[in-house]
C-alpha positions in Angstrom: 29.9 -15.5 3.5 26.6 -14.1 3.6 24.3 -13.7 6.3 20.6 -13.2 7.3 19.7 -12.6 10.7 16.0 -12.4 11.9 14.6 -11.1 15.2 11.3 -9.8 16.7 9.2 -12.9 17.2 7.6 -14.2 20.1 4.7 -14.9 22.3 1.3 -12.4 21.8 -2.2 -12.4 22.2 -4.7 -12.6 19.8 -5.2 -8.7 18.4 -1.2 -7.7 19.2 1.0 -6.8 17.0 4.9 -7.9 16.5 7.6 -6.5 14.0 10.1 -8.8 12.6 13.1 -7.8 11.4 16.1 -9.5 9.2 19.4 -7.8 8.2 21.4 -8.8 5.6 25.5 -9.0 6.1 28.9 -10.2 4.4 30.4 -9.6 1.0 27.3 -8.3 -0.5 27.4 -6.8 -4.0 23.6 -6.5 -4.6 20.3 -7.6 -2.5 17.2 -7.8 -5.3 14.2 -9.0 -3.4 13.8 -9.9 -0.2 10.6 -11.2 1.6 9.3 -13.2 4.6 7.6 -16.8 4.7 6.1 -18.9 7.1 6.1 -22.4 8.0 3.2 -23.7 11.0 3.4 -27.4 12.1 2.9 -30.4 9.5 2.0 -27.3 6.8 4.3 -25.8 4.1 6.1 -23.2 4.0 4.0 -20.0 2.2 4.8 -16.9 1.1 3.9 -14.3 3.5 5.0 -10.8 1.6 7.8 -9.5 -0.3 9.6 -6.6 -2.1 11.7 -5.7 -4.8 14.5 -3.1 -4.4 12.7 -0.6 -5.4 10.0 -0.9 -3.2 7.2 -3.0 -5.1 5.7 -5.4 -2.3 3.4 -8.9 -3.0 1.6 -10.0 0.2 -0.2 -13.2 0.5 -4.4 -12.7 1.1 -4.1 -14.3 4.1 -2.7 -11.5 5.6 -3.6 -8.8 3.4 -4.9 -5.8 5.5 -2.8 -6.5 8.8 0.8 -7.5 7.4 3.3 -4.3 6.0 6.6 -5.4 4.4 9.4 -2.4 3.8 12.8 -2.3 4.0 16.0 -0.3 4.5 18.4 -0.6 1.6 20.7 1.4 3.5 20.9 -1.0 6.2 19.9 -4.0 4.1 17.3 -4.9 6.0 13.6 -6.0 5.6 11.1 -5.6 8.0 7.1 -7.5 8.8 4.9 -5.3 10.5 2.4 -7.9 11.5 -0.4 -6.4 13.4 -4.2 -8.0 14.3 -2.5 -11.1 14.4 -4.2 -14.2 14.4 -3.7 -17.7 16.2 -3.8 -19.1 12.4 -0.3 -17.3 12.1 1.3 -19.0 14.8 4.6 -20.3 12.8 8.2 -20.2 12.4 9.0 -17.1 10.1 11.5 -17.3 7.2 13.4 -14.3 5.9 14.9 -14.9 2.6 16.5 -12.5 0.4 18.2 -12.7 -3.4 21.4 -11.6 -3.0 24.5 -10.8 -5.3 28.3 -11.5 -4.6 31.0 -11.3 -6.6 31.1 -15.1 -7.6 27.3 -15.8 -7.6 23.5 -14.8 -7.0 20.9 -17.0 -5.5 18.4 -16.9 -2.6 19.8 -17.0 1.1 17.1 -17.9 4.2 17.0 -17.2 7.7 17.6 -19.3 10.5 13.6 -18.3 11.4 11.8 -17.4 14.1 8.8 -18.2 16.2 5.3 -16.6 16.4 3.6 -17.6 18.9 -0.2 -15.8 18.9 -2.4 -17.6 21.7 -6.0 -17.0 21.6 
């Protein structure tokens, strides 16, 4: 069985910052990308960044400037830096990850997490 656990969400003002993380655990052969998303009320769920193992990140324009994904291979885990956050990204946050077992490889998500950024 495989895994992904998120933390790091919660309740800030407008201007804060907040660091999510997600780690990664069971029979894990191989993690490719990883990457966050985010789902806010009757909207759906977007993109928010990712990266490739080695390192090559995509981040969404909406958060361009003010969102840093990395990640620890070592620990496989995958980390949001989030910081001049914004009421408009108030949403639950997705980690999902493309991970490799022995039998198969396909994408595995997060149970999510809630920002909350109040203005």
């Amino acid at each position: 069985q495989v895994q992904l656990v998120e933390s790091g969400g919660g309740l800030v003002q407008a201007g804060g910052s907040l660091r999510l993380s997600c780690a990664a655990s069971g029979s894990i052969f191989s993690i490719n990308a990883m990457g966050w998303y985010r789902q806010a009320p009757g909207k759906q769920r977007e993109l928010v960044a990712a990266i490739t193992s080695g390192g090559v990140t995509n981040i969404a324009d909406s958060v361009k400037g003010r969102f840093t994904i990395s990640r620890d291979n070592a620990k496989n885990t995958v980390y949001l830096q989030m910081n001049s956050l914004k009421p408009e990204d108030t949403a639950v946050y997705y980690c999902n990850a493309r991970i490799g077992t022995m039998i198969v490889t396909r994408n595995y998500w997060g149970q999510g997490t809630q920002v909350t950024v109040s203005s």
